[in-house]
VOSE-712560 format. One record per residue: residue number from 1; residue in three letters; chain; y, z, x of N, C-alpha, C in turn. Coordinates in pm, 1 decimal. Each point is the difference from the previous one (the first is absolute). Layout:
N
+------+-------+------+----------+----------+----------+----------+----------+----------+----------+----------+----------+
| fiba | setor | zami |     n_c2 |     n_c3 |     n_c1 |    ca_c2 |    ca_c3 |    ca_c1 |     c_c2 |     c_c3 |     c_c1 |
+------+-------+------+----------+----------+----------+----------+----------+----------+----------+----------+----------+
|  NUM |   ALA |    A |        Y |        Z |        X |        Y |        Z |        X |        Y |        Z |        X |
...
+------+-------+------+----------+----------+----------+----------+----------+----------+----------+----------+----------+
END
This chain:
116
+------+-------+------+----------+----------+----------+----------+----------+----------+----------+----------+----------+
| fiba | setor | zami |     n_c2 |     n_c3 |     n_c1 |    ca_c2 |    ca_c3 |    ca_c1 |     c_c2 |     c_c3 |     c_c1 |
+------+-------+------+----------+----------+----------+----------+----------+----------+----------+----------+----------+
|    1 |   UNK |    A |   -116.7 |      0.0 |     84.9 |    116.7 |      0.0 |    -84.9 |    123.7 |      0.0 |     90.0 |
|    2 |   UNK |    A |     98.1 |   -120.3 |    -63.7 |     97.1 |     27.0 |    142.3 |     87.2 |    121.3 |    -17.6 |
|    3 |   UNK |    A |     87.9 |     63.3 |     75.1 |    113.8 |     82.5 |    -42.5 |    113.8 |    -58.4 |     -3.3 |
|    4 |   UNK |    A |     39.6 |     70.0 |   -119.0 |    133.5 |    -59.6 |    -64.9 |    102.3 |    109.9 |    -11.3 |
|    5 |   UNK |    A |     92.6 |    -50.6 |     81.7 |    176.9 |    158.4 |    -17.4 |     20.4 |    -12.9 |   -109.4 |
|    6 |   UNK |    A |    -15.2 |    103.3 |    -65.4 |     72.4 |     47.8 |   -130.8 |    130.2 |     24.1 |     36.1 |
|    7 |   UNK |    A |    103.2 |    -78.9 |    -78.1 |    113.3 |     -4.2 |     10.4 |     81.5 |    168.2 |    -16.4 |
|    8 |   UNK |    A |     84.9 |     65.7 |     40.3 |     17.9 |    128.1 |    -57.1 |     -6.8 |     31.8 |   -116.7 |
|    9 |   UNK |    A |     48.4 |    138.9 |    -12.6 |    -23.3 |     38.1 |   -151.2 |    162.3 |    -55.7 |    -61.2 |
|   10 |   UNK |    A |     69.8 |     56.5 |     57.4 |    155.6 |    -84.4 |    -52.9 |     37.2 |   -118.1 |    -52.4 |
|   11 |   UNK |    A |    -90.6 |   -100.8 |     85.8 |      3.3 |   -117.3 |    -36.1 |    -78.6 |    -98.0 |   -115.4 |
|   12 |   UNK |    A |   -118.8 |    102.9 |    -36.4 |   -119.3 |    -22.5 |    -84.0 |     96.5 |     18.0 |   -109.4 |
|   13 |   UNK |    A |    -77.8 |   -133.6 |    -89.4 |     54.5 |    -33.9 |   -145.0 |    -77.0 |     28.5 |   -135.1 |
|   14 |   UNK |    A |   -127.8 |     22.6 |     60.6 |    -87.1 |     84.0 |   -119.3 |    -77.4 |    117.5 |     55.8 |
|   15 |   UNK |    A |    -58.9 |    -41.4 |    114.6 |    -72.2 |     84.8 |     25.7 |     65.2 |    138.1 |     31.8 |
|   16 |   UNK |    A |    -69.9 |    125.3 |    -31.9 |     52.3 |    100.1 |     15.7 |    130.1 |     22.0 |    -83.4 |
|   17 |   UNK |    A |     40.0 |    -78.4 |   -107.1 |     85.3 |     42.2 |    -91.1 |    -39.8 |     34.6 |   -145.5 |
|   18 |   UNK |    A |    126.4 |     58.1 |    -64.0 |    -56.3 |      9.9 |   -158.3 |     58.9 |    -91.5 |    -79.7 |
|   19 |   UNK |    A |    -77.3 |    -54.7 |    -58.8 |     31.6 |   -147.7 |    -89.6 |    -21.8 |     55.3 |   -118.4 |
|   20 |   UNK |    A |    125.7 |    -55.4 |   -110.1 |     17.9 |     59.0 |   -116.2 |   -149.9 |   -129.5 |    -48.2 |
|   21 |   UNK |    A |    -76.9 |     51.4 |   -148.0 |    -53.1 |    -57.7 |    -93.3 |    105.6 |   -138.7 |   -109.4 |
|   22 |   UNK |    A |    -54.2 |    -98.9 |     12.7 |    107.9 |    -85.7 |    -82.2 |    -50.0 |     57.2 |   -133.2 |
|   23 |   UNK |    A |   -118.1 |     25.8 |    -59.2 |     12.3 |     10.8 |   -113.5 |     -1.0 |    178.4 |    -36.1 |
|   24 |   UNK |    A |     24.7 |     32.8 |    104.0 |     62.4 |    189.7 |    -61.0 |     55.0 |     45.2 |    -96.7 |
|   25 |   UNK |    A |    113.3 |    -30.1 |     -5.8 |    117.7 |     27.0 |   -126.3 |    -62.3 |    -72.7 |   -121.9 |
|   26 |   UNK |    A |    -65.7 |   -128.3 |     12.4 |    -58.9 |     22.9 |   -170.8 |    -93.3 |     96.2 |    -21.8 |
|   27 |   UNK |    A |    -84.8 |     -0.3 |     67.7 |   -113.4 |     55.1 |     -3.0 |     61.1 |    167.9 |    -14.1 |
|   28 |   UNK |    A |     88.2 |     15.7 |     40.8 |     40.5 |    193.5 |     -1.9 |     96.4 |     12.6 |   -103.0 |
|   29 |   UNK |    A |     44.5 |   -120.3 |    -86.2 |     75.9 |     32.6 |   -112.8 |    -71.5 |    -50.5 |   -102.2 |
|   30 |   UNK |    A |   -134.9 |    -30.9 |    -33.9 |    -60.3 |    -64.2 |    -70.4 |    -27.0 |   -144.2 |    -34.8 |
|   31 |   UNK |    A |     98.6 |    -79.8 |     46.5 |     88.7 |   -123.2 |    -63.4 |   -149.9 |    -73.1 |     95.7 |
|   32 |   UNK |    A |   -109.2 |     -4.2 |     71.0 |    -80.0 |    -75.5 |     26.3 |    -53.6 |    -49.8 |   -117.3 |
|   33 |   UNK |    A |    -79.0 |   -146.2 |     -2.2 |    -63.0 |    -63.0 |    -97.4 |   -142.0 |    -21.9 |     49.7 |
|   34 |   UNK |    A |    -66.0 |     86.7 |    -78.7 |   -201.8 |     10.7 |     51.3 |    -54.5 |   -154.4 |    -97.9 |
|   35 |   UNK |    A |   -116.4 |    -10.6 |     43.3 |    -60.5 |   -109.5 |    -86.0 |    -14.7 |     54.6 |   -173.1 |
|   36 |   UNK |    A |    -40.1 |    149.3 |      5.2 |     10.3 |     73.6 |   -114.7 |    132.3 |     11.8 |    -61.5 |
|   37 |   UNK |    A |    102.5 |    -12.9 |     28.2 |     86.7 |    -13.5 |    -49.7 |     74.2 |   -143.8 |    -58.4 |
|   38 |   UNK |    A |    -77.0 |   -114.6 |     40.1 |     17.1 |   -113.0 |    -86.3 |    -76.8 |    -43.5 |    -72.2 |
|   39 |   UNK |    A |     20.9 |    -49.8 |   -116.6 |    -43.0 |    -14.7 |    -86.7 |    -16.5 |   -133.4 |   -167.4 |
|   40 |   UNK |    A |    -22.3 |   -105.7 |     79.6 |     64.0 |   -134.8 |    -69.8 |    -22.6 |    -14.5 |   -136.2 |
|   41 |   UNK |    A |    105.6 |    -62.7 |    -44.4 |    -35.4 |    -12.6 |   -153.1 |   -141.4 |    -59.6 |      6.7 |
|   42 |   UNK |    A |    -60.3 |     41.3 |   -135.0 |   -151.2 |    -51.5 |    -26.5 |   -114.3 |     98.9 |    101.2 |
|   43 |   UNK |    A |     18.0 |     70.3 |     67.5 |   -118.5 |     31.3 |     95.4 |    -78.6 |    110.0 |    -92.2 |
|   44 |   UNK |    A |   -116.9 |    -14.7 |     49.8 |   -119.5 |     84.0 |    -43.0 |    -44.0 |     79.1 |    127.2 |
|   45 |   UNK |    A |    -48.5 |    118.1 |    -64.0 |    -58.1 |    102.1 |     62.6 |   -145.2 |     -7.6 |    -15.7 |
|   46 |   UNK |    A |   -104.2 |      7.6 |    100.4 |   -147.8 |     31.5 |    -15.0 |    -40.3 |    156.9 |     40.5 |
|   47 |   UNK |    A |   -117.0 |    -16.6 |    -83.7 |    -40.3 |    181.0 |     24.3 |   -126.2 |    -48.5 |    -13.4 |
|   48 |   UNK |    A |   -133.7 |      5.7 |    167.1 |   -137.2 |     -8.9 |    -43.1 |    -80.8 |    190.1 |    -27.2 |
|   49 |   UNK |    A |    -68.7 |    -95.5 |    -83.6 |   -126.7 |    145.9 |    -22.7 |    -87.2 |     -9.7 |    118.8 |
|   50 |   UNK |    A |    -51.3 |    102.0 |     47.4 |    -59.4 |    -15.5 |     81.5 |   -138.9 |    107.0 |     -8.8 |
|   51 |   UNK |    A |   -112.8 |    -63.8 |     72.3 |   -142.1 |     85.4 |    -58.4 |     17.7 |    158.5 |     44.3 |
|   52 |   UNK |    A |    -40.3 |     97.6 |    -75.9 |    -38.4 |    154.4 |     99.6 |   -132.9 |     25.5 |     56.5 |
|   53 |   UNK |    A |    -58.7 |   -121.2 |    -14.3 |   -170.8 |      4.3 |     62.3 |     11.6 |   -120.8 |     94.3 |
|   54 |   UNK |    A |   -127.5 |     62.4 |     83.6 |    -56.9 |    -85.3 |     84.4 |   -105.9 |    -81.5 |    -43.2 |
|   55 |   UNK |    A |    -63.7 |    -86.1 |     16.6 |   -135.3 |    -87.4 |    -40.2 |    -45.0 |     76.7 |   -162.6 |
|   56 |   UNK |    A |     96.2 |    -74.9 |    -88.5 |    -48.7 |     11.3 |   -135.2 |     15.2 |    -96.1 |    -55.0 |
|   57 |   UNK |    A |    -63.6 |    -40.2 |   -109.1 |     12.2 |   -101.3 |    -89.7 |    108.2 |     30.6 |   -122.3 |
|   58 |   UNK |    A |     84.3 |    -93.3 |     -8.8 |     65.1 |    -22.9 |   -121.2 |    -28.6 |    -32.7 |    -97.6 |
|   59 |   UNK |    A |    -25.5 |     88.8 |   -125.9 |    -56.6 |    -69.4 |   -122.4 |     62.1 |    -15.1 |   -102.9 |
|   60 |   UNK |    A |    148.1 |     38.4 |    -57.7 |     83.8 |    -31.4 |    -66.0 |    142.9 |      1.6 |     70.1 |
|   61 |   UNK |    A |     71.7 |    -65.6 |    -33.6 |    142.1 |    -12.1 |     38.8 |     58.3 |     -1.5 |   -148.8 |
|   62 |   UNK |    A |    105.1 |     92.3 |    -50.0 |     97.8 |     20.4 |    -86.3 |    154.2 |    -26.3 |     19.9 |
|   63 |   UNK |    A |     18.8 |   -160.0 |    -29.5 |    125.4 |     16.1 |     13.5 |    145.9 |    -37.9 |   -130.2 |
|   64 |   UNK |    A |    -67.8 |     34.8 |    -62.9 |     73.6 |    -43.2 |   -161.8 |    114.8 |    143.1 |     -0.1 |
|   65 |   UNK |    A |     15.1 |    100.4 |     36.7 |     86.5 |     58.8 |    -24.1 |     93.5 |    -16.7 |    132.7 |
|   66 |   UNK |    A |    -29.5 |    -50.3 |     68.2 |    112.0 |    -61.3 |    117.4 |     59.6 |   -119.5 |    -34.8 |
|   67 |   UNK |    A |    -91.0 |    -95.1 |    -46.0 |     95.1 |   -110.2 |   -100.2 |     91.7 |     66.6 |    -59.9 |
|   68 |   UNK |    A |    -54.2 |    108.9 |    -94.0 |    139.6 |    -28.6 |    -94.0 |    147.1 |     90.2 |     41.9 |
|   69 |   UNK |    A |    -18.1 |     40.2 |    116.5 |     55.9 |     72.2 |     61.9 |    167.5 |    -56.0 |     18.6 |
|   70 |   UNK |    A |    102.8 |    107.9 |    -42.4 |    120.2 |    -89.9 |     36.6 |     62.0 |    -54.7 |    112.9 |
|   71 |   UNK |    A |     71.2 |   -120.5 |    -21.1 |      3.1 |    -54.2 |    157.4 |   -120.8 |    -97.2 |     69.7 |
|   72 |   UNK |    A |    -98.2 |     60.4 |    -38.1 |   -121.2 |    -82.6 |     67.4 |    -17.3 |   -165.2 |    -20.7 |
|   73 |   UNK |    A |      7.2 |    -83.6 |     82.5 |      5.2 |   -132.7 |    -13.8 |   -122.8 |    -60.8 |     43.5 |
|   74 |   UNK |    A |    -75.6 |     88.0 |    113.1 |   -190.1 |    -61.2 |     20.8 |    -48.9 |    128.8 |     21.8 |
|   75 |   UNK |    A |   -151.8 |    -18.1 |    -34.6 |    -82.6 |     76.6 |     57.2 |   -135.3 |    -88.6 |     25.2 |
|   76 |   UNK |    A |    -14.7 |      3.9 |    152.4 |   -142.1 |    -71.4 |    -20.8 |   -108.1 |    118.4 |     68.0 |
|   77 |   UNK |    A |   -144.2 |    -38.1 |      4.0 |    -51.8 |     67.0 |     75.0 |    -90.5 |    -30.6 |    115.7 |
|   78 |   UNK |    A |     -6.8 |     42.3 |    115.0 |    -47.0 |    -51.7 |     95.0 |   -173.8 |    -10.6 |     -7.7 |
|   79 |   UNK |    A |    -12.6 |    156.4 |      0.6 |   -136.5 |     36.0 |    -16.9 |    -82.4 |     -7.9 |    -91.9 |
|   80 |   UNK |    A |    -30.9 |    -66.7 |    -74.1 |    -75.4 |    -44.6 |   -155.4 |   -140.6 |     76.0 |    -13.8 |
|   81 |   UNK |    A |      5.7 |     -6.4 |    -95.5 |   -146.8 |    135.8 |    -10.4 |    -66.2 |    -87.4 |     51.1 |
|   82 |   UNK |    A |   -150.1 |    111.8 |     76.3 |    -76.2 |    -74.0 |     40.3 |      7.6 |     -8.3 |    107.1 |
|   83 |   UNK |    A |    142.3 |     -1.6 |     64.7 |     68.6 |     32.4 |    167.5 |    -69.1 |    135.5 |     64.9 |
|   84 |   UNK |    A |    -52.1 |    -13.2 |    172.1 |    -42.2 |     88.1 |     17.6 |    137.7 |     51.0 |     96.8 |
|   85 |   UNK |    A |     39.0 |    125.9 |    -20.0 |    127.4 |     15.6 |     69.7 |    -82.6 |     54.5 |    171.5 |
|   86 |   UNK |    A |     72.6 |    -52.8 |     95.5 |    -60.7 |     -2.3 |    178.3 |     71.8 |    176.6 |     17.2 |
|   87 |   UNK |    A |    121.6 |     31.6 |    -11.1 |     74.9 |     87.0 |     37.4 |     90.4 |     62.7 |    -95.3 |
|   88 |   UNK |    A |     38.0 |    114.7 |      1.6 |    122.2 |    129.1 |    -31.8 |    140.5 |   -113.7 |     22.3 |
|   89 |   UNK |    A |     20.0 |    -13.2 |   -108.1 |    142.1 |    -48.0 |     27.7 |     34.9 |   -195.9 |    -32.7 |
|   90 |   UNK |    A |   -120.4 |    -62.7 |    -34.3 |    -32.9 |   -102.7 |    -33.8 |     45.2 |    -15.8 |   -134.2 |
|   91 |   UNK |    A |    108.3 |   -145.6 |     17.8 |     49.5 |    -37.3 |    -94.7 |    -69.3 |     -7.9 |   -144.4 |
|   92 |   UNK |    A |     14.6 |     26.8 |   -100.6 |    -76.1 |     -6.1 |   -151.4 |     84.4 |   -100.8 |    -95.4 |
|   93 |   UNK |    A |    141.5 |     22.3 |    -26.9 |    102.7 |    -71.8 |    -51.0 |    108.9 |     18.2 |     63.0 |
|   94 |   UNK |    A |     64.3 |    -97.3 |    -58.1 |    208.7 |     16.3 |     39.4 |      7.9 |    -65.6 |   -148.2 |
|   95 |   UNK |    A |    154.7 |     90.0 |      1.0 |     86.7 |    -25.7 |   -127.1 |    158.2 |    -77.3 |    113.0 |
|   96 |   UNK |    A |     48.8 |    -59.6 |   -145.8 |    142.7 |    -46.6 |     66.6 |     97.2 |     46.3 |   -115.2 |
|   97 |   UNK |    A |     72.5 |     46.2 |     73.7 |    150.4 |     38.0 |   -177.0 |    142.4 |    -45.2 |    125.9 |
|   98 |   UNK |    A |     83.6 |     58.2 |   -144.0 |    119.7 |    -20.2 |     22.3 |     45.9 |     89.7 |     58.8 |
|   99 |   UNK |    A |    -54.8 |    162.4 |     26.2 |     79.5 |     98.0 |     67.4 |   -111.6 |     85.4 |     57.6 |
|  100 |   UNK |    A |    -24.6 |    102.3 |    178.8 |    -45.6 |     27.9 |     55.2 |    -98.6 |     83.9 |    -98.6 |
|  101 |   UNK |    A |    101.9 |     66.0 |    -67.7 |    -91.0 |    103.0 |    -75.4 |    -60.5 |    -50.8 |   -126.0 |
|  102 |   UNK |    A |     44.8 |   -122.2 |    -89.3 |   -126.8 |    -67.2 |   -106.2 |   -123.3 |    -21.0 |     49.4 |
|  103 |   UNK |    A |     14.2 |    -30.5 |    164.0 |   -131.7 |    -64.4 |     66.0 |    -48.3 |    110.2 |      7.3 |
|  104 |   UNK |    A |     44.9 |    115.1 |     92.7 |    -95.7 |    140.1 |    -28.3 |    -47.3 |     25.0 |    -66.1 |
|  105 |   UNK |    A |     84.3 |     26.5 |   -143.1 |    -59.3 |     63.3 |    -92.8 |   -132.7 |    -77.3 |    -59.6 |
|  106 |   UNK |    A |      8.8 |   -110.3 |      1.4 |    -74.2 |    -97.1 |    -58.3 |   -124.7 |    -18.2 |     68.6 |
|  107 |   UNK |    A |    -13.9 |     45.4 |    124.0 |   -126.3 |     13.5 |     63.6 |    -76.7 |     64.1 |    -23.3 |
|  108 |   UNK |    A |    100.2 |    120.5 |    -15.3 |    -32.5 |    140.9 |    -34.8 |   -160.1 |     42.6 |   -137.8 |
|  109 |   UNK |    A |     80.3 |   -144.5 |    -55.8 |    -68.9 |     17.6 |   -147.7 |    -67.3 |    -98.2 |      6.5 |
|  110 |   UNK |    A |   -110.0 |    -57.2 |    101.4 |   -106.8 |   -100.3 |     32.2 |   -126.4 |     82.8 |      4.8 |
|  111 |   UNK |    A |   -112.0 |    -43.0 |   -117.3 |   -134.3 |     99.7 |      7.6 |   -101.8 |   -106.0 |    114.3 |
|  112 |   UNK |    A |    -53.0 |     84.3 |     43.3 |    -85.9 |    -41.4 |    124.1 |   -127.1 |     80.5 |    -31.7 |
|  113 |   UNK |    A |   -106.1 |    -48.1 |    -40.0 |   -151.9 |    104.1 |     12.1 |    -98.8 |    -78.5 |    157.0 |
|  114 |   UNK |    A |    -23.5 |     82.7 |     41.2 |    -88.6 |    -18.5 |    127.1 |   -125.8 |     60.3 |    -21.5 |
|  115 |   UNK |    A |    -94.9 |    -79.0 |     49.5 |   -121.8 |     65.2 |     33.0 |    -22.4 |     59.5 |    156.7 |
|  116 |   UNK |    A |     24.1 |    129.5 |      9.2 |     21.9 |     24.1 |    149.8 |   -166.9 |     51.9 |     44.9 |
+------+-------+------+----------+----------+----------+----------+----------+----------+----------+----------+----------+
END
């Protein structure tokens, strides 16, 4: 490795200094814009169900009271009875609505029977 003079400290233009943050002051008065914080006309929110078993079979899926759910614009389901679920945490359905929490709630109220 060759050696290289580090120029002094006086003369150094970053190194060894304190450099303000460009985006500080929004970020410490709030005024930053997160991806969560935009929000385009028309957008939908998804909320999936997801299995609480490992290697079980799916033998009914209930999703008629998530249809009629307000806000709700789809619900399909991934896992169709008959599905053997591999893992804890394996997709079953997703819903889509108009607001974070129709999609919650609307999951919420998806019947799932397993044969575990």
């Amino acid at each position: 490795m060759p050696d290289y003079n580090w120029p002094p400290m006086d003369q150094r233009k970053v190194m060894g200094k304190r450099l303000s943050r460009l985006d500080g002051p929004v970020k410490t008065t709030g005024a930053a814009k997160y991806n969560s914080d935009i929000k385009p006309e028309g957008m939908l929110f998804a909320a999936l169900l997801t299995s609480p078993h490992a290697h079980a079979k799916v033998t009914k899926v209930d999703v008629s009271a998530a249809k009629s759910s307000p806000g709700v614009t789809s619900v399909r389901i991934i896992a169709e009875p008959g599905t053997e679920v591999q893992w804890a945490g394996q997709e079953i359905a997703v819903v889509a609505a108009n607001t974070e929490e129709a999609a919650n709630d609307a999951v919420r109220k998806i019947k799932v029977d397993y044969d575990v």
